[in-house]
N, C-alpha and C positions, 0 to 999 in steps of 0.2 A: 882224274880222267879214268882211272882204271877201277874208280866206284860206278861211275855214270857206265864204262863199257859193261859191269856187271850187270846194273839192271838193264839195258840193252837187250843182253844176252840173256835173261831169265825173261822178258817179256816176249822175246821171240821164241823162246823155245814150248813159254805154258800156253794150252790151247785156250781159246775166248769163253770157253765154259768153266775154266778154273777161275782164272780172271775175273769172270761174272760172279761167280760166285764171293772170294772175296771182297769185291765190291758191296755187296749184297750184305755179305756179314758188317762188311763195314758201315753202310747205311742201316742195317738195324741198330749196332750200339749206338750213333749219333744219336737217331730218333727215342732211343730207349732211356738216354742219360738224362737223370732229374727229370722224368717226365712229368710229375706235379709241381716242377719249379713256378709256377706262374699259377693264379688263381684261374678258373675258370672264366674264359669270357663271356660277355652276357647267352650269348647264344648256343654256347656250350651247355652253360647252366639252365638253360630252357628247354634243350634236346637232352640232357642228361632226366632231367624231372620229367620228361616226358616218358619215357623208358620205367621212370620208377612208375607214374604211376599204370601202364602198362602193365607193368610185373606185380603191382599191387589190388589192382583193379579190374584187370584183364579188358583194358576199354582201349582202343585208336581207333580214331577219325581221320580221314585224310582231310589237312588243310593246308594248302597251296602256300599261306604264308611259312608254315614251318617243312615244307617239301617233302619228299614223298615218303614211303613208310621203311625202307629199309635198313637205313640209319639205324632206327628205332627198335625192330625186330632182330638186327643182326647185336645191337650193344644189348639188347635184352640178353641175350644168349647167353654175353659175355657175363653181366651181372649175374646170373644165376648160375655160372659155375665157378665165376671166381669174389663174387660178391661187389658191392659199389663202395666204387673212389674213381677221384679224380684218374687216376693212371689206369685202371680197369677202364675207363669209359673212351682215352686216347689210345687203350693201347691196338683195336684196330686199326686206325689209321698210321697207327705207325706199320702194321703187317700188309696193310695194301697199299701205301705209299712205297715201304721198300720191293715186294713183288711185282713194281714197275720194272725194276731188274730183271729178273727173271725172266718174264715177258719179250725183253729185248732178244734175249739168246735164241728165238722162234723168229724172229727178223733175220737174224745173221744166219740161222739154219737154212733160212727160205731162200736167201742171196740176196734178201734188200740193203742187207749194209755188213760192210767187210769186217776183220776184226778190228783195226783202228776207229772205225768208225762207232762199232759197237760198246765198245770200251770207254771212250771219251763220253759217249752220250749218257753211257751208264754212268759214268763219275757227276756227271753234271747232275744228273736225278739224285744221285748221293748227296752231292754238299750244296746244290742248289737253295738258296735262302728261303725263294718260295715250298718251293716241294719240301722242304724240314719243318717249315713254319708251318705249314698247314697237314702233314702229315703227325702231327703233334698238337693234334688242333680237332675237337668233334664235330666237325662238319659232312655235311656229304659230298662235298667237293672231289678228296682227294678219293671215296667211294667209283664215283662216277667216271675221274679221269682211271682208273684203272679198268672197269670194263670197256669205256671207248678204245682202250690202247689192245684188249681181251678181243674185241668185235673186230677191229680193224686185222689183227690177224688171223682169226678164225675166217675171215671173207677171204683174205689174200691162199691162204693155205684151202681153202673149198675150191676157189676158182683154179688152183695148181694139180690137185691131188685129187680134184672131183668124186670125192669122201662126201657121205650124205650127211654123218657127223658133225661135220663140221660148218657148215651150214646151218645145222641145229645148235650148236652152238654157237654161231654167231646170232646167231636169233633169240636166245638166253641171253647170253653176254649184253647184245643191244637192249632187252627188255629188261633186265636188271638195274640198266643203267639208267633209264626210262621210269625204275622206284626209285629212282636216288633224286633229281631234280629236275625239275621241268623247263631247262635248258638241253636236254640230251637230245633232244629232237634237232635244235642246229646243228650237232656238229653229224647227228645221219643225214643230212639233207646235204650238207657238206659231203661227205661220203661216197652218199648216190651220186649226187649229180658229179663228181669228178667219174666215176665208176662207167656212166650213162655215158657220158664223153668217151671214155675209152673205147667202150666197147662201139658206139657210133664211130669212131676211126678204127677200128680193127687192131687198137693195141691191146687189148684184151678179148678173149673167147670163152664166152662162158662153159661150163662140163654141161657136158650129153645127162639129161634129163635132169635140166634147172629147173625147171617151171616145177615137177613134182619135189624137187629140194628146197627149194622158197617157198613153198606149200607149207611141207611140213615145218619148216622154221619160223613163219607168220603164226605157224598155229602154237607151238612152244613161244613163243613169245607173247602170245594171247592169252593161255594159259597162267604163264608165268604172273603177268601184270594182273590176271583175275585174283590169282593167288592174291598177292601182297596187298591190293589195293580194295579187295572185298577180305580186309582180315583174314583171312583162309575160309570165306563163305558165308562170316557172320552178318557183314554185308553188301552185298551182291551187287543193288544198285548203286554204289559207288563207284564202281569200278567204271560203269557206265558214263557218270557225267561227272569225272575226273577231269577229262578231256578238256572237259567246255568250263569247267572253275577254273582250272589251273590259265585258261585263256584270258577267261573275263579278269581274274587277280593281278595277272601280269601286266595287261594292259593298262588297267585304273592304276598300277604301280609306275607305269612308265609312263603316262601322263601326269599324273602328280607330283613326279620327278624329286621321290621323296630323298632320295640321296643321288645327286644328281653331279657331274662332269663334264667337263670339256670332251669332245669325241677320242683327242689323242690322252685322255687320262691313262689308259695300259701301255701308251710309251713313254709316260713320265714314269711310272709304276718302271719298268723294265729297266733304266735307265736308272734310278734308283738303286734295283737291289739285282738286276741281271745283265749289265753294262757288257761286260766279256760277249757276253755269251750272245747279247745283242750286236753286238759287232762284228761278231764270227759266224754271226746271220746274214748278215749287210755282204761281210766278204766272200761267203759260200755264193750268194747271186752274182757279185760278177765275176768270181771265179766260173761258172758255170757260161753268164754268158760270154767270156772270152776264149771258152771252150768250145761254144757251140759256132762260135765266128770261126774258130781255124778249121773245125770238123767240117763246115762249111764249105771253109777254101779247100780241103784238102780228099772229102769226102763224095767228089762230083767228080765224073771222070767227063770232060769234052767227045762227043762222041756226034761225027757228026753236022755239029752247029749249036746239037744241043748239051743237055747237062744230064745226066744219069744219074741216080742216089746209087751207091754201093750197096748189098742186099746185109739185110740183119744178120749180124754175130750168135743172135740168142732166140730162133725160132722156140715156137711153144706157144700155150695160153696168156703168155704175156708178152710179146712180140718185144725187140729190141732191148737192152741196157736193162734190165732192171731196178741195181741200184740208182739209174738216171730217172729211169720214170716215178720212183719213189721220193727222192731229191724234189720234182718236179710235182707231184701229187702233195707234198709235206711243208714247200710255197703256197701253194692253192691254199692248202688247210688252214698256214699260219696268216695269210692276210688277211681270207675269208672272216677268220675267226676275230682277226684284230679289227677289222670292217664290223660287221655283225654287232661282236660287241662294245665295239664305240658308239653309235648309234643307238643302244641301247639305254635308257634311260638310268636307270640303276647301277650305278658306279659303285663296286665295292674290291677289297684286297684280293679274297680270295676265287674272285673267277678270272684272275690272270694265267692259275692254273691252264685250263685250257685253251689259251693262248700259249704260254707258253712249253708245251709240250712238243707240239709242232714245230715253234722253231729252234727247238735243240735238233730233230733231224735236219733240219735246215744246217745247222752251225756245223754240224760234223759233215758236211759234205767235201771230198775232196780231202781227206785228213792227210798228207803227206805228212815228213816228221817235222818241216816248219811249224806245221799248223801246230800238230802234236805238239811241239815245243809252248807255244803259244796257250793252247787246251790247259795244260798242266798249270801254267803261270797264272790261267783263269780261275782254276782252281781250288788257288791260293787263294784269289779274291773272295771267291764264293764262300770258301772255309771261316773267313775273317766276319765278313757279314753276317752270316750264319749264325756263328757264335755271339756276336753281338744284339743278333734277334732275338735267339731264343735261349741264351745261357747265360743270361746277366740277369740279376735278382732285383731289377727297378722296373719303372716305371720309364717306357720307353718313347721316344719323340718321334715314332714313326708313323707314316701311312697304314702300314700293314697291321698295325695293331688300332683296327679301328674300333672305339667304344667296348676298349679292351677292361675289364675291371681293375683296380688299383691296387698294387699291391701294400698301402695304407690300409686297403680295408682289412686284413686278417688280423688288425689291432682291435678294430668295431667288433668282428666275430669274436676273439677275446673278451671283451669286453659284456659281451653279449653270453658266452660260458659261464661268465662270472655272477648273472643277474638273475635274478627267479621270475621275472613279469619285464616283459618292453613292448612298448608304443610305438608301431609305425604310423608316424601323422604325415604319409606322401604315397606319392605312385611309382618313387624312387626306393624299390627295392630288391632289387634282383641282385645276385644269385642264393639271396634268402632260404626261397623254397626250399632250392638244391641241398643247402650245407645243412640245413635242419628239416629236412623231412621227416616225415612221417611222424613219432610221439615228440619230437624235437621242437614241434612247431605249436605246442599247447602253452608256449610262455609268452607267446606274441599274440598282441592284440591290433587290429589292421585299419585302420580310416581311410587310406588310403589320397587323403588334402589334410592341411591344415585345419586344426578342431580348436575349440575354444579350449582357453588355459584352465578352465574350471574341470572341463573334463580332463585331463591330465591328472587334475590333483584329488581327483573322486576313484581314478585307480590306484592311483600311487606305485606308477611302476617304479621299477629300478634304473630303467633308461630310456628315453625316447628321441626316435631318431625322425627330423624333418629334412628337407629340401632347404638348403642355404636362402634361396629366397623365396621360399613359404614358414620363414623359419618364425621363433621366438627372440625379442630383444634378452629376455630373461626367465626363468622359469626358478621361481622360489624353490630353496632348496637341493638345484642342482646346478651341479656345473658344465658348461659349454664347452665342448671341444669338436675345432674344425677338421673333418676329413676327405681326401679326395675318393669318390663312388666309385668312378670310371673316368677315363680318357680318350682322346686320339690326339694328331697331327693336327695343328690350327693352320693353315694357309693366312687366313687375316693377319693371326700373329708374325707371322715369318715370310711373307710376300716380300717386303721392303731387304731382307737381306738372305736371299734365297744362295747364293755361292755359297755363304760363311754355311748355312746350315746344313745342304746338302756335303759341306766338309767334315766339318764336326757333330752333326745332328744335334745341335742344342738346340735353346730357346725354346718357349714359351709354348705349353699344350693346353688344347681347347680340354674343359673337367667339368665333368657333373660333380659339384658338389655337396654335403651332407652336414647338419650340422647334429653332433650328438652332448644328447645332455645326461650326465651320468649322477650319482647318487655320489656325498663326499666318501662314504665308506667304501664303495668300488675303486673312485680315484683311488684312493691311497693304498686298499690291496693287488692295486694294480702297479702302482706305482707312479700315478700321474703326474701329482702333486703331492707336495709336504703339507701335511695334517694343520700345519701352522697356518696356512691360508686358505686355508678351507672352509671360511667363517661368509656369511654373507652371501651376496650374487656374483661376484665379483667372476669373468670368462676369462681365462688361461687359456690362450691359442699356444697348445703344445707343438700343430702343426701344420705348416701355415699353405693355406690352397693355392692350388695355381690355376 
């Protein structure tokens, strides 16, 4: 009792900016620990190669399948002052994943959310499963979620303090985010039109000479996007019919329904790996509205015959509650967002992000020390999850690691240091490029399908790696050993006993498999096999696929 009274009393006494900040410290070591524990995933290793050849070549195109350019120019950076690896290439996302903290302390400055509120929501972005996994992860996911969270208070703090500034930055902020992925546009349309609502009820006022502040913000945000998207001028017209690619790509993608979902897949996803925090979502609505029923009852005076509203508490540019209309705005966002992107044809892990952002201010609404109580216990959860996403050195049976590469392959890469000449006979190669770029890549030879066994034996490499079922029964000479490429979550496999798995997450993952045939002299300075059977064709599956 009298440890629990202590931090009591040490939480009430430190202000929410001390608070944040240890938080903050805390979500960088999380993200910073083993950050190369895990191979690159396929996408990682094609946004990492992209950069190199960037930095090599000095060439980017903008192409809608690999999204917009700033990924690419901002990890350029990073390569050229602290050189290329894996942890240089994650180690931005880990500095704008946890400066989502930060961020929040401009929320609590402004009066949108109290210091309990502040606090909890900040822990959640801390040990949140998603927000670690993907802040740890080279995509421009967690890029993007941090300017929308940058724009959204740069608006709030223009329309309060009628600073021209800030406007201009929020016109930055949104255009930045806008080089990150060509989803950014839903959630400013989200934005506006909650915005447009407002201000049509008179709960917001916009500052005395907006139209020349949106002016100059449109035009910093025109700017911005010419910058990055015409390479800084090298090409011009691109920037032009960006627009209209990135349109046409998305749609033929969500027609094709190349990885495709049920509508509620982001609350199987939530439910999975944000359970807590989805239900302290669920609870903050009708906490709220069994709130708005007593204010109701209690907030209309008979006068009359008729009913009279009581006048607002908190005149200003933003009329009434603040924290409530933000509560109320951060609903909107989160359903919108879970709407929008169900309906969306392209079903993947990491755009739960921006779903789930939103409903973390959702869950922190209403924190009393229940809740608080509650929050912390969530915590727990998320801490546990966490660690098992992203700080366990296997091969994991999750969704969120979708067509994640294997950590079997850094045996192949091995194996591949060891040889002077390999044969790729497939189109299963990635993240090849990435680990042996540049003079690295003079000992591979590429077919890119299965080739006649003559041609094999007219190079004579040292190893050649096929597609399991583009594969060889035999290749004289060498020995066959089975690896897994890449993985995900198999639903087919684990449909029939979906409780046990969501308990334990075992059972059976959908794999691209690989089959590699080595030289007897590698096997055995590798250590594969004993020199004793190493006679003949004879395949030693050292490891067996799943």
């Amino acid at each position: 009792m009298r440890a629990a009274e202590s931090i009591r009393n040490i939480y009430t006494n430190a202000s929410a900016g001390r608070l944040l900040l240890l938080i903050f410290l805390i979500s960088l070591l999380i993200r910073l620990y083993l950050l190369d524990l895990k191979l690159y995933h396929h996408d990682e290793a094609i946004h990492a190669w992209f950069v190199y050849e960037l930095l090599t070549k000095g060439t980017y195109m903008y192409d809608p399948m690999y999204h917009g350019p700033f990924l690419y120019y901002a990890t350029g950076v990073m390569f050229t002052l602290f050189g290329e690896s894996d942890s240089i290439g994650r180690m931005l996302p880990v500095i704008f994943g946890s400066c989502l903290i930060p961020l929040l302390y401009a929320l609590f400055r402004l009066g949108y959310l109290t210091k309990n509120q502040v606090v909890v929501a900040a822990l959640f972005i801390a040990v949140s499963p998603d927000m670690v996994y993907f802040s740890r992860f080279l995509r421009h996911d967690i890029f993007q979620l941090f300017f929308t969270l940058a724009c959204l208070i740069c608006v709030l703090a223009w329309i309060e303090k009628e600073r021209w500034y800030y406007a201009a930055l929020a016109g930055l902020t949104a255009a930045l985010g806008m080089t990150c992925k060509e989803d950014m546009p839903i959630t400013l349309l989200i934005f506006a039109s909650f915005f447009l609502f407002c201000i049509y009820t008179r709960r917001v006022t916009l500052p005395r000479h907006w139209i020349r502040h949106l002016c100059g913000a449109v035009l910093i945000a025109g700017v911005t996007g010419l910058l990055f998207y015409s390479s800084f001028g090298a090409s011009p017209e691109t920037f032009f019919n960006a627009g209209f690619r990135a349109v046409d790509h998305w749609v033929s993608m969500h027609e094709e329904c190349r990885l495709c979902g049920p509508p509620y897949y982001y609350i199987l996803m939530l439910m999975m790996y944000e359970l807590p925090v989805l239900f302290l979502a669920i609870l903050s609505i009708v906490q709220y509205g069994l709130s708005r029923r007593k204010k109701n009852r209690e907030g209309f005076v008979p006068q009359n015959g008729h009913h009279q509203k009581l006048p607002d508490l908190h005149p200003g540019r933003i009329s009434g509650d603040k924290s409530e209309l933000f509560f109320i705005f951060s609903v909107y966002w989160m359903l919108l967002s879970l709407f929008v992107y169900g309906i969306i044809g392209e079903k993947v892990p990491w755009l739960l992000l921006h779903q789930f952002l939103p409903m973390i201010f959702v869950a922190v609404y209403a924190m009393g020390r229940k809740k608080m109580l509650l929050s912390l216990l969530t915590c727990i959860y998320l801490v546990g999850m966490s660690w098992h996403l992203c700080f366990v050195p296997v091969d994991i049976n999750e969704p969120i690691a979708q067509v994640q590469n294997s950590e079997q392959f850094r045996e192949v890469m091995d194996l591949i240091d060891l040889s002077d000449s390999v044969v790729i006979a497939s189109d299963t190669y990635w993240p090849l490029p990435w680990y042996y770029r540049g003079q690295e890549w003079h000992k591979f030879t590429f077919y890119g399908q299965r080739v006649d066994p003559e041609v094999i034996y007219r190079n004579d490499p040292d190893m050649v790696i096929t597609h399991d079922i583009e594969s060889y029964p035999a290749l004289a000479g060498y020995r066959m050993y089975p690896y897994v490429h890449s993985y995900w979550f198999s639903w087919w496999d684990n449909k029939d006993r979906l409780v046990p798995y969501y308990l334990y997450r075992d059972g059976k993952k959908g794999s691209i498999n690989i089959d590699v045939f080595i030289k007897p002299d590698i096997a055995v300075e590798y250590g594969l096999a004993d020199a004793s059977v190493l006679s003949g064709n004879l395949t030693i599956p050292r490891i067996r696929s799943v």
